[in-house]
C-alpha positions in Angstrom: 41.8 -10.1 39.8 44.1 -10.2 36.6 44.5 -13.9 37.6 40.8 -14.5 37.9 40.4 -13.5 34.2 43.4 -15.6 32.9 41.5 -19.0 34.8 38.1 -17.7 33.1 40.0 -17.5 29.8 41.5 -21.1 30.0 38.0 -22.1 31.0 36.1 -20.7 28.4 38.5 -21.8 25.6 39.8 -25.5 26.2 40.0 -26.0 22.5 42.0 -22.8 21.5 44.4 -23.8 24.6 44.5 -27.5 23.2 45.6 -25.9 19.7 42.6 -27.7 18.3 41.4 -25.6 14.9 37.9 -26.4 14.8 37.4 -24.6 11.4 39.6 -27.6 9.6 37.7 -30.6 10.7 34.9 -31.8 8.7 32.8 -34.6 8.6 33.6 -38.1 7.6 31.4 -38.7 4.2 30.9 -35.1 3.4 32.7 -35.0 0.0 32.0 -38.3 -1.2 28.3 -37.0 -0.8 29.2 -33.9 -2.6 30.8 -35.6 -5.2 28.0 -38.0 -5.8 25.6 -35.0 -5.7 27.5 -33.4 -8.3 27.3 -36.3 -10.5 23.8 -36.8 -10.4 22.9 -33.5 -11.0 25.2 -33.9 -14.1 23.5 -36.8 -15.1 20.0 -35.5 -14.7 20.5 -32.2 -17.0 20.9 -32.9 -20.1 20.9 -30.2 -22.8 17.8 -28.4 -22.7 16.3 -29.0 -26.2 16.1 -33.1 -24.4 14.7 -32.1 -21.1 11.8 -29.7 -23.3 11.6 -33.3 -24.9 11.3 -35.2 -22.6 8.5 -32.7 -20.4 6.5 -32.4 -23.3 6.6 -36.3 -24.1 5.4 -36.7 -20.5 2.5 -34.1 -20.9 1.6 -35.3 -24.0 1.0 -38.6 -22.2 -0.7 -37.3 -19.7 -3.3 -35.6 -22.0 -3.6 -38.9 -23.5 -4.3 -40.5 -20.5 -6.8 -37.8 -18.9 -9.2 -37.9 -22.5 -9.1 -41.8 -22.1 -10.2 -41.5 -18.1 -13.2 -38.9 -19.2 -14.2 -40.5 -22.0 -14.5 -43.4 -19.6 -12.4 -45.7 -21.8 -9.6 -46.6 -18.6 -11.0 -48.2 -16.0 -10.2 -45.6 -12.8 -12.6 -47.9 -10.3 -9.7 -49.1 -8.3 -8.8 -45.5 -7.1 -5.6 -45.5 -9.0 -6.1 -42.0 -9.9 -7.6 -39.6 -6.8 -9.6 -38.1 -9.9 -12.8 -38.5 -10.5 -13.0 -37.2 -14.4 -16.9 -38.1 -14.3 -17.6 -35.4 -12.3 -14.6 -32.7 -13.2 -17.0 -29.8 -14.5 -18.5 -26.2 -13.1 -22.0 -27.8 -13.0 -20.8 -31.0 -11.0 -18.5 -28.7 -8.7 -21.4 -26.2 -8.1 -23.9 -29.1 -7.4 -21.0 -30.6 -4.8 -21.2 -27.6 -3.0 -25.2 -27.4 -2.4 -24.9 -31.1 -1.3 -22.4 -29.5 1.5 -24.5 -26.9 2.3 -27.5 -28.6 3.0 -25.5 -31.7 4.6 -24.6 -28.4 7.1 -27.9 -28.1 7.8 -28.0 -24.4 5.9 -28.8 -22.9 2.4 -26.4 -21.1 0.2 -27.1 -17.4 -0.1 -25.8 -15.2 -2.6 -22.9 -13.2 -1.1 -23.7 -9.4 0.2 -22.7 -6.8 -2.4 -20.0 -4.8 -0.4 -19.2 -2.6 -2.8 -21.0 0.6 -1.3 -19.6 0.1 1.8 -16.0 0.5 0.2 -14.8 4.0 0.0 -17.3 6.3 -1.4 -17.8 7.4 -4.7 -14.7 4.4 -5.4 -16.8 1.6 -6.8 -16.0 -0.9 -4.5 -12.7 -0.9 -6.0 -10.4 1.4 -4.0 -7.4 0.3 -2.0 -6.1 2.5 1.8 -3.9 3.9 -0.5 -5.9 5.6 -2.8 -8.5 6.6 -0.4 -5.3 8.8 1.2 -4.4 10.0 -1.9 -8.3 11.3 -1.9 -8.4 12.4 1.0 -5.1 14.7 0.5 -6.5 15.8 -2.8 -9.7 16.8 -1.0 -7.5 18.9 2.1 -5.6 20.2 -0.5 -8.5 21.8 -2.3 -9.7 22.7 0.6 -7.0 24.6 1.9 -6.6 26.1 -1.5 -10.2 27.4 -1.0 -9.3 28.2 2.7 -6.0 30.2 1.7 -7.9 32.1 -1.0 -11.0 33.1 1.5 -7.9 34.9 3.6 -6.4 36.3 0.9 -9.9 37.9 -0.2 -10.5 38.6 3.3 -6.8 40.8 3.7 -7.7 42.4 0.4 -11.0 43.2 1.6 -9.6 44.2 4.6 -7.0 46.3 2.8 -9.3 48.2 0.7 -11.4 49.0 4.0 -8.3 50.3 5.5 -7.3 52.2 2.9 -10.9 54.0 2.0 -10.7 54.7 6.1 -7.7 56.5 5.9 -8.6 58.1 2.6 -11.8 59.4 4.6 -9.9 60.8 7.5 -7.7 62.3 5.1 -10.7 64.2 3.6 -12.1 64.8 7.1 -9.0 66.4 8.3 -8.8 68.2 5.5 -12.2 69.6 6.1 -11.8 70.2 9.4 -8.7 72.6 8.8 -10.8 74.4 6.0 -13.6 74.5 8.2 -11.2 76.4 10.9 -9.8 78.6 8.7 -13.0 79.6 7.4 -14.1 80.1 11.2 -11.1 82.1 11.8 -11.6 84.3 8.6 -15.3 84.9 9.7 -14.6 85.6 13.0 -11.4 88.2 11.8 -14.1 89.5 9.5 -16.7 90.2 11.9 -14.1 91.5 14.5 -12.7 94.0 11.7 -16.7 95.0 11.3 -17.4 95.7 15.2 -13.9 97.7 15.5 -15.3 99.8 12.3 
């Protein structure tokens, strides 16, 4: 068996056998592209006050360009730019879209106001997260309530028990009055017969 695993070993690891270290070979070309990498990217930053320059030389350009195109002064008709300034604007976009709709073969509608069927009492504006926190607030308060209804309850309860007792007390008491009132009566009248 021990020899079984030894041939399995050779098998699985040819290279480690061969004393090939696969960590130290690399690929033909790898640092003469990293080293041309580096360079460019040393080339292309300059200090940053020039490449601010440079941006906002290219925007400013831009701008120039874009009044020229709306103003209709640059001739765009060849589809050089995928722009058409003509019709940049709300009204022109809003108009776009009714020609969509009705190309569809249906009419816009204003959207439904969902805001009541958010949480309630929320506005239409309450995430899953506040609605938890509401609803703990709410089974807080109403276990508060809850835990003060028992505690009225046991004091109730306690006051009962303790006007009970204070009742028997007096019963008892008038009970053992009672018979020794019975008992004097009954010594009195037997003194009165023996007489």
């Amino acid at each position: 068996m021990d020899a079984h695993v030894v041939a399995m070993d050779k098998l699985a690891f040819p290279r480690y056998l061969a004393g090939i270290d696969v960590a130290s070979i690399k690929n033909p070309g790898v640092e003469a592209r990293e080293a041309r990498d580096k360079q460019l990217q040393l080339k292309s930053t300059g200090s940053g006050a020039e490449r601010l320059a440079e941006s906002s030389a290219a925007l400013q350009r831009k701008a120039q360009l874009y009044e020229r195109l709306a103003r209709g002064e640059e001739d765009d008709e060849h589809e050089k730019y995928e722009v058409e300034f003509w019709r940049k604007g709300p009204s022109h976009q809003q108009e776009d879209q009714e020609q969509e709709w009705l190309r569809h073969g249906r009419q816009r509608q204003d959207p439904v106001d969902t805001s009541a069927a958010a949480v309630a009492g929320s506005g239409g504006m309450m995430t899953e997260d506040m609605a938890r926190e509401l609803q703990r607030r709410d089974w807080e308060e109403r276990e508060a309530a809850l835990m003060q209804q028992q505690e009225e309850e046991q004091q109730r309860k306690t006051a009962h028990r303790n006007a009970v007792k204070e009742l028997s007390g007096l019963t008892q008491a008038g009970r053992e009055a009672a018979a020794v009132a019975k008992a004097q009566r009954e010594e009195q009248l037997a003194s009165k017969r023996a007489v």
